[in-house]
N, C-alpha and C positions, 0 to 999 in steps of 0.2 A: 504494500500500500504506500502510494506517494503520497505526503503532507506537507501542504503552502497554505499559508497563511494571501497572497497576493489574492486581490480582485480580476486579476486579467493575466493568462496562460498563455504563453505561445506558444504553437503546436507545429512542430515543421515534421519534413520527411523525405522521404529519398535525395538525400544528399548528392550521392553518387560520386564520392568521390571530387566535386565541383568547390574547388576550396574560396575560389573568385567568389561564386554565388554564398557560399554559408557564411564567409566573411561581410558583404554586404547587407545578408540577412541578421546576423547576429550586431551588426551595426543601426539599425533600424530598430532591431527590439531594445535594445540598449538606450537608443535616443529618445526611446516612447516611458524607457523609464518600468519596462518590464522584467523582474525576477525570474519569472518560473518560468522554466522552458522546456521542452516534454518534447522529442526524440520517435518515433514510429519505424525506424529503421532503414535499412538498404543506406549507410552512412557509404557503403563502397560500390565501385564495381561503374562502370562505362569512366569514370569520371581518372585525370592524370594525377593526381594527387591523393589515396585515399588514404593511406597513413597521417598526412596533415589534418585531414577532416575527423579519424577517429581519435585522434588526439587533442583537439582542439577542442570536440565535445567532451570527450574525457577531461578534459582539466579545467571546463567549467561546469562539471558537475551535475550535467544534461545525463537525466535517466532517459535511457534507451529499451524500445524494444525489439526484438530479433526479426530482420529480414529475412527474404530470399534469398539475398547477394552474401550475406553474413551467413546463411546456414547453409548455403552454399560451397562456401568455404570451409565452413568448423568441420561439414558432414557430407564429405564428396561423394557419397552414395546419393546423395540430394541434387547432382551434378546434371542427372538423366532428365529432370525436368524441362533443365534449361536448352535453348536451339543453340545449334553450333558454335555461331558468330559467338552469342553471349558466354558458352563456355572457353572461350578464346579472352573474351573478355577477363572472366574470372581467373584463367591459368597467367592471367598478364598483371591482375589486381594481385595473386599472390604473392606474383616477385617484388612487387612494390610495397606489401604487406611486413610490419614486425611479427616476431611468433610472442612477442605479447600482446598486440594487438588482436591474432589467433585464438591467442587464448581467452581473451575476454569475450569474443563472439561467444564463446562456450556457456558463459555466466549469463547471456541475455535471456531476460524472459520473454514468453508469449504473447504476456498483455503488461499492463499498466492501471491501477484506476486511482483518482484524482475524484476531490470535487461529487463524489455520484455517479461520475464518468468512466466510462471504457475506451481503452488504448489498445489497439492494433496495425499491424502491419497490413496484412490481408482482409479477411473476414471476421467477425466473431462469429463467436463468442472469442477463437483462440486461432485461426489461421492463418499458418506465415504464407503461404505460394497462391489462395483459395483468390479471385479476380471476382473483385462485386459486380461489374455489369455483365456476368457470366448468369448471373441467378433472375429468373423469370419471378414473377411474384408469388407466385405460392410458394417458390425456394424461400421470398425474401421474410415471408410471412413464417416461415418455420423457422427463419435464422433469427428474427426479433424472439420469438419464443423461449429460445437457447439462453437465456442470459437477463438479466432483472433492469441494467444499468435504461434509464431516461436518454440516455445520449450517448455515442461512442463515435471514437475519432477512428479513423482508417486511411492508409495509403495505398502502395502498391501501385496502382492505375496511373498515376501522374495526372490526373483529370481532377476538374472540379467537379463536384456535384452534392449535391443534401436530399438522400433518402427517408423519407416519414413513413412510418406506421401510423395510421388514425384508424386504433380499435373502436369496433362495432359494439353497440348499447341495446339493450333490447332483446328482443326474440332470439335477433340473429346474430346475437353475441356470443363467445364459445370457442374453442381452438380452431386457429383458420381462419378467424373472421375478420376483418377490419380492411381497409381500404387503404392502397402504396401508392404513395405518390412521387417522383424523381424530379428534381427541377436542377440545372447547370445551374453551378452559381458564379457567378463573376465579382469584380474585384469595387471592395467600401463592404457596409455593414447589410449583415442580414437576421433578422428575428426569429427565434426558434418558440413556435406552439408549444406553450404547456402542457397542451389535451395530444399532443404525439410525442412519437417514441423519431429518434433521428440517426441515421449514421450520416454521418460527413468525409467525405473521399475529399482530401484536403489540397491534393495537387504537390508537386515538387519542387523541391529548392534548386535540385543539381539538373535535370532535366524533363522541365514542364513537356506537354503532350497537350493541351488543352487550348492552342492557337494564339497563344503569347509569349514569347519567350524571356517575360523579364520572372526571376524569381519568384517564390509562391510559398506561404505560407498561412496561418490561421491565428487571430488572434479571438481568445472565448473570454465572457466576461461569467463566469458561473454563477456568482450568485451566493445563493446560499445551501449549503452542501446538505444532501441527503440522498436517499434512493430517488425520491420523485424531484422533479422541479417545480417551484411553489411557485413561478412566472415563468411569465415569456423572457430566453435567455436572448444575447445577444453575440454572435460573432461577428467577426470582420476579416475579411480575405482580404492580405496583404502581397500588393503587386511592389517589387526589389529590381531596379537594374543593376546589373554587374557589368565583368569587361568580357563581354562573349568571344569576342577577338582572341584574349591572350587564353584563355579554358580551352578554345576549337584547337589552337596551334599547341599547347600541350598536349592533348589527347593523341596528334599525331607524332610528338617528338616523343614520346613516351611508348610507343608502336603498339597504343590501340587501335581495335578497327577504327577507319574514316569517318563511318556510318553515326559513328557517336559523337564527332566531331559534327558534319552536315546536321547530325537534329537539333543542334541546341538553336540554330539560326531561324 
């Protein structure tokens, strides 16, 4: 269990190795005057630097939890998941990798909770590789089920987007029931319903996918802590430029593939 006393969380994710972008994002939370900073994973991997990035989070005390790219590494039997290129990628992130760095992949947990709130990489209730826009609604409707938390943060996707559960009252109330709704979220503040359940696919620091390429992160204003939310809470997705320039031209001096260079543009 993480305990913060702060009004306002910043929630980032997939790093990727992108020390240009975590730098300009952790300057940003810094200027806004926010303490707590909460980690969802994938700190390594496309990106030319991820030793500087796990380290940098390491030494300001950013609870993390277990990616793809990180359990990837710790548990190469995990390796089959990934497509070629990306295991190219990872056998390229280990030579650039400490084995304390390795080894601390080992120690990440699955989740996080903060606040009332749920911390993931993938899915919950607990899934590091599980892709939320993979699940049809009745998948999504059994995966709210799984898990008690009013709200849970998620990455993985590098997309923005806030999935609601608005459980059903009445007759047609009952396992199964209630009504999902998905809405893109883009960048300033957005209002989360008391009377629904949320997960928030929060977008990437190290390499956004969501048709912007300035950095991407989450700030949540929680509230007041418990299982339920006693109001409407408030986040705000925060858009970060970096030097994309000098990230694309490491990633190729560094001899990852190109490809991860070309997407940050």
């Amino acid at each position: 269990m993480v305990e913060a006393k702060q009004q306002r969380i910043a929630v980032l994710s997939d790093v990727h190795g992108n020390l240009e972008a975590l730098n300009s994002v952790l300057a940003d939370v810094d200027a806004l005057g926010v303490t707590t900073v909460l980690n969802l994973g994938d700190m390594v991997g496309y990106g030319p630097e991820p030793e500087a990035c796990v380290k940098l989070l390491r030494e300001r005390g950013v609870p993390s939890v277990l990616g793809n790219h990180e359990q990837g590494l710790a548990e190469p039997q995990m390796r089959g998941f990934f497509n070629s290129q990306a295991r190219k990628a990872l056998d390229r992130t280990r030579e650039l990798l400490s084995d304390d760095s390795l080894m601390y992949f080992r120690t990440l947990p699955r989740t996080l909770e903060a606040f009332g709130a749920l911390f993931v990489h993938g899915c919950p209730p607990g899934l590091v590789s599980k892709y939320l826009y993979v699940l049809d609604e009745d998948a999504l409707r059994e995966t709210f089920a799984l898990y008690p938390h009013p709200l849970c943060f998620a990455g993985h996707t590098h997309e923005l987007k806030r999935i609601s559960f608005f459980p059903a009252s009445g007759p047609e109330s009952g396992p199964g029931a209630g009504r999902i709704e998905r809405k893109d979220l883009g960048k300033g503040q957005t209002t989360l319903a008391r009377l629904a359940r949320h997960i928030i696919n929060i977008g990437s620091v190290g390499q956004p996918r969501d048709g912007n390429n300035k950095a991407k992160y989450i700030l949540w204003e929680p509230g007041k802590p418990g299982v339920k939310m006693h109001a409407d809470t408030n986040i705000e997705v925060r858009f970060v430029p970096y030097d994309i320039a000098r990230t694309a031209a490491r990633i190729v001096e560094v001899g990852l593939p190109t490809v991860y260079a070309d997407r940050l543009w």
